[in-house]
C-alpha positions in Angstrom: 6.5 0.8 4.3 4.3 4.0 4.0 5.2 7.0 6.8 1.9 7.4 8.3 -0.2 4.8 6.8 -2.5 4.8 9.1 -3.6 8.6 9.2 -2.8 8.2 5.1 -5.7 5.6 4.6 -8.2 7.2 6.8 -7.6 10.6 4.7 -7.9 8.3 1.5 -11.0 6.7 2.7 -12.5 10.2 3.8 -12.0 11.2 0.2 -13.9 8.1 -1.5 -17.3 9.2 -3.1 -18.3 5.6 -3.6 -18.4 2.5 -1.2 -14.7 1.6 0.4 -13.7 -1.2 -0.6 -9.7 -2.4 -1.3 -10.0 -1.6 -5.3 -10.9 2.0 -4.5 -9.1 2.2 -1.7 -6.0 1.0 -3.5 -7.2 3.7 -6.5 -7.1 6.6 -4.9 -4.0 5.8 -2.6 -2.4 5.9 -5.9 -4.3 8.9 -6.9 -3.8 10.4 -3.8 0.0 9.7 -2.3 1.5 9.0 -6.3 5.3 9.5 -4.4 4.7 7.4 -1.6 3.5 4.9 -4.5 6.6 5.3 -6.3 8.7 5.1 -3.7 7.5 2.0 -2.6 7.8 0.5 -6.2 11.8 1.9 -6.2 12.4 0.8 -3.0 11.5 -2.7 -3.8 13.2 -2.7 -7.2 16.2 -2.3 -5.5 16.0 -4.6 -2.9 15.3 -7.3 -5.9 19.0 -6.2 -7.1 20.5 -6.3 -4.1 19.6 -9.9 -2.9 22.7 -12.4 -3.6 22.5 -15.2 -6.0 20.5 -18.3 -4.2 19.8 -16.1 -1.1 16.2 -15.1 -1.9 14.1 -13.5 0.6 10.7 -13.1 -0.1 9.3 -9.9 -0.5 5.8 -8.8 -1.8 5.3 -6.4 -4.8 4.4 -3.2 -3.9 1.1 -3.5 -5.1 0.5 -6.8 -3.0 1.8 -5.7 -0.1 -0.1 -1.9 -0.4 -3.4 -4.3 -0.7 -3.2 -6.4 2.1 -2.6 -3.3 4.4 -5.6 -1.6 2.8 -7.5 -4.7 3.4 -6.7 -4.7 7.5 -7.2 -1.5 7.8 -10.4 -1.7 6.5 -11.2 -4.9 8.6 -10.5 -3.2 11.4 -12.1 0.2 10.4 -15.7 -1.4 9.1 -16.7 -1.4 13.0 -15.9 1.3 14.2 
């Protein structure tokens, strides 16, 4: 989960000098908010080695999950 997302991604696509879409969206989130990127990837590593043997609850990569919330936010920001 990203603190802010919301305010994050319309500062992200504010900075984009070329059409939004989720690839440079997702680009310059990285480029842009590099902790919040690695924080995400730590916080889901160790979730992976917490979960007990044959108890598997499904959770996105990080880089998954950071897409699909790009991709509604855009959705819902394209028309407006």
């Amino acid at each position: 989960m990203i603190i802010n997302q919301e305010e994050k991604f319309q500062l992200v696509f504010n900075a984009l000098k070329e059409k939004p879409t989720e690839q440079t969206m997702f680009n310059k989130f990285l480029e842009m908010y590099a902790d919040e990127w690695k924080q995400l990837k730590v916080t889901f590593s160790k979730f992976n080695r917490s979960k007990q043997f044959g108890k598997t609850i499904p959770l996105p990569k990080p880089e998954q999950s950071l897409r699909k919330e790009i991709r509604i936010w855009l959705k819902n920001h394209k028309n407006g």
